[in-house]
Residue, then its C-alpha position, 0 to 999 in steps of 0.5 A: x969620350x971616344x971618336x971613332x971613325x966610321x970607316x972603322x965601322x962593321x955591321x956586327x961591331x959591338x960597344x960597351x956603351x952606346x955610340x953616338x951620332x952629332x948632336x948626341x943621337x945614339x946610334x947604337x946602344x951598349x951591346x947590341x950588334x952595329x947593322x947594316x942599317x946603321x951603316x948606310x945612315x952613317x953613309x946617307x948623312x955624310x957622317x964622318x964620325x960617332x963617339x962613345x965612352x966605351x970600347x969595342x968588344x965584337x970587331x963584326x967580324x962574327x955576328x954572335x950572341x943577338x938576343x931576342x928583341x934585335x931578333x925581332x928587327x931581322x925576322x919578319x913575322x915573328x911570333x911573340x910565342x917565340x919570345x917567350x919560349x925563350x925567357x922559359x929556356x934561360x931562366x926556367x927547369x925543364x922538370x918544372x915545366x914539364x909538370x902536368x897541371x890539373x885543371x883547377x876550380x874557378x878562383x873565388x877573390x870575392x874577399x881580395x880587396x887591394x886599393x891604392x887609394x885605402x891601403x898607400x895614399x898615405x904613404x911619402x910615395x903616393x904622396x910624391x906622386x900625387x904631388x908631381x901629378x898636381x904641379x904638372x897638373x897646374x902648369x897646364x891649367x895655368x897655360x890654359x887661362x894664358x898665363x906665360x910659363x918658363x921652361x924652368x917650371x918643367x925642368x924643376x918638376x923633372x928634377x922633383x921626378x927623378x929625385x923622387x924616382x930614386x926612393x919610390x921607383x917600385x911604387x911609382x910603377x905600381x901606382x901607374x898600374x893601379x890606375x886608380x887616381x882618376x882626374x887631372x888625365x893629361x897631367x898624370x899621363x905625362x908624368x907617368x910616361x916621365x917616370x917610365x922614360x926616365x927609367x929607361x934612360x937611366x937603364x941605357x946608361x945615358x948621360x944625367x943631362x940627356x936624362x933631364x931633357x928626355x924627362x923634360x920632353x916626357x912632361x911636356x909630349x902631349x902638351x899640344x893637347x891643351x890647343x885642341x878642343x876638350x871635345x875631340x880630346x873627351x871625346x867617347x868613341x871613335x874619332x872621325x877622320x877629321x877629328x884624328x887629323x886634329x889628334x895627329x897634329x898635336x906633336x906639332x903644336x907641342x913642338x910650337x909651344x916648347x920652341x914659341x912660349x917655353x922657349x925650351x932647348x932643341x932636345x926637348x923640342x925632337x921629343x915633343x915633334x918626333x914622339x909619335x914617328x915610327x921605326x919603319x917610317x910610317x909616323x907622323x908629323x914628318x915620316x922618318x924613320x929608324x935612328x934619324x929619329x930622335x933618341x929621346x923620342x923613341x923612349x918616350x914613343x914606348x913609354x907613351x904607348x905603354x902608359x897608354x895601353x895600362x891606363x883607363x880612357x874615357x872610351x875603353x878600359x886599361x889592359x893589363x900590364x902582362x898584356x901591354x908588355x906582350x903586345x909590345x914584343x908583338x910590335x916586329x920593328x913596325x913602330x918601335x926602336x928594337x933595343x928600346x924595347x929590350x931595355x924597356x921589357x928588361x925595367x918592366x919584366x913580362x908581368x910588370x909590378x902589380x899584375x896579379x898572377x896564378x901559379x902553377x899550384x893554383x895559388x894567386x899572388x902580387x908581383x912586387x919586384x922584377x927580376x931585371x935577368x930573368x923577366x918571367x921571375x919576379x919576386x911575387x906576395x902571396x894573396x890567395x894560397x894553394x888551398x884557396x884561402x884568401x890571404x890578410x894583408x901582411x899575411x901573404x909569404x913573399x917569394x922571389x921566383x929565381x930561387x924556389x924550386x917548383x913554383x912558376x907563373x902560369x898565367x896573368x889574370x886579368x884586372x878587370x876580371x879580378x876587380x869584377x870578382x871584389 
């Protein structure tokens, strides 16, 4: 590990690792330009240096090569249109584009049948799943009834997770998409939103043990729910402002509840407290903002938002995981971490696993693999072809969109809409 003195630092300063503040807050991820911002925390909190594994690779001398997400940090309004017409430029052909498309006849998917719960429940995948889901599901019962539970429990389960996470990680993605497994809501929120931070934890290249404890605080997030009553928590509709005042103080009894009676480590305590502050500050328990708020805490704030947005509630229906991913590029620095939402979009790709898609030529397919590089180009399988013909399962070609030439997305189709067609 490296210490840099932040004398040193420059605003457009760029590593090949993440820097990192005391106590192991990152600072800035691998990549992505040091700003000003940064700059002026270092300053406001007396912080004399930050470490990291890697080596400068800007001097901030010149600020080149910002990507779109850091964009999105520096210019106000704008338009997520934009974000798009720039995955199109880098990883598609103008001819391909240019192509006119017809306006084709409504799509007939009366016959498409796809149900996790009949085609994978009895897949190891969907059973690991299922089986994390029924342990966290347990602890929460049994601290419902009182009973004393040992941060231990949640660590194993974390442990389970990422070990299972390495065999299964498409499918687990797919499984929280599909939305399919109903009951058991607040433990299968949290382990969904475990699996989603552990990824991106995995993708900013963090150390294995901040790893477990970002992991850990995915499980336990929401765990102050279990302090409030099922009724506000059940509840159908629109909440009242007494009741959301309720809701918006369950980082607090997380946070109570990890510190009180798990008696779990300080790095899981800023993510159980700090998961619902926002980028500009404007959060809740304790207003701050930008990279004061914990590291962990911004991964699982994204993957919290996400989860929630794909899963189907008691009051509204789930969104599509195209939709979900766009309105997280729509969030313009307001409550997320810019470089978590890069690293994030970049896991999940813009049509994430499982969104049904129509291409160009009218056909509909399944994405099935993401394209980390190229977000709008996933490897697709072939569930309805050009000529309308419902394919059988196993019958349906699998293409990755990064080399066939002429084929592309032309938009995602609604689930819902989709299910309603069965």
């Amino acid at each position: 590990m490296n210490t840099v003195f932040t004398n040193t630092l420059k605003p457009g300063m760029i590593f090949s690792a993440p820097v990192y503040m005391e106590a192991g807050n990152m600072l800035v991820a691998a990549q992505i330009p040091l700003r000003q911002k940064e700059m002026d925390l270092l300053f406001n909190l007396r912080i004399e240096t930050v470490t990291t594994e890697g080596a400068i690779v800007n001097s901030g001398t010149e600020i080149a090569g910002i990507d779109e997400i850091t964009e999105i940090a520096e210019i106000p309004d704008v338009d997520v249109n934009d974000i798009f017409n720039n995955f199109i430029d880098d990883f598609a052909e103008e001819e391909e584009l240019a192509v006119a498309v017809e306006e084709f006849p409504p799509l007939k998917m009366g016959a498409v049948k796809f149900s996790i719960s009949e085609v994978q429940q009895n897949t190891p995948s969907y059973r690991a799943y299922r089986n994390l889901i029924d342990k966290l599901d347990s602890v929460f019962t049994n601290m419902s009834k009182g009973v004393d539970i040992e941060m231990r429990y949640i660590d194993n389960i974390g442990t389970q997770l990422l070990q299972e996470l390495h065999d299964h990680k498409d499918s687990f993605i797919d499984f929280i998409l599909g939305g399919e497994i109903s009951g058991q809501e607040l433990a299968k929120s949290s382990v969904n939103t475990a699996i989603l931070s552990a990824l991106t934890a995995q993708e900013f290249r963090l150390p294995n043990h901040k790893i477990l404890h970002i992991v850990a605080g995915a499980l336990v997030h929401d765990i102050g729910m279990l302090r409030l009553s099922r009724g506000i928590r059940d509840k159908k509709g629109g909440l009242s402002p007494a009741e959301l005042e309720q809701i918006k103080s369950h980082p607090l009894h997380s946070s109570k509840i990890v510190t009180k009676e798990l008696f779990g480590p300080h790095e899981v305590n800023l993510i159980a407290l700090q998961h619902h502050e926002r980028w500009d500050g404007k959060g809740y328990p304790d207003h701050i903002a930008g990279p004061a708020i914990d590291m962990g805490a911004r991964i699982v704030s994204v993957a919290d938002a996400f989860e929630a947005m794909v899963s189907k509630k008691s009051f509204r229906s789930s969104m599509g995981g195209y939709e979900a991913v766009k309105n997280l590029l729509a969030d313009n620095s307001r409550r997320f971490d810019p470089a978590v939402l890069l690293i994030f979009t970049k896991i999940m790709g813009i049509y994430p696993i499982g969104s049904i898609v129509r291409l160009n030529d009218n056909s509909v397919a399944r994405v099935v693999k993401i394209n980390s590089d190229a977000p709008i180009r996933p490897t697709i399988q072939m569930i309805i072809d050009a000529a309308g013909k419902v394919l059988k399962p196993g019958e349906g070609q699998t293409l990755d969109l990064l080399t066939v030439k002429g084929l592309f997305i032309k938009t995602a189709i609604d689930p819902a809409e989709f299910a309603e067609k069965k």
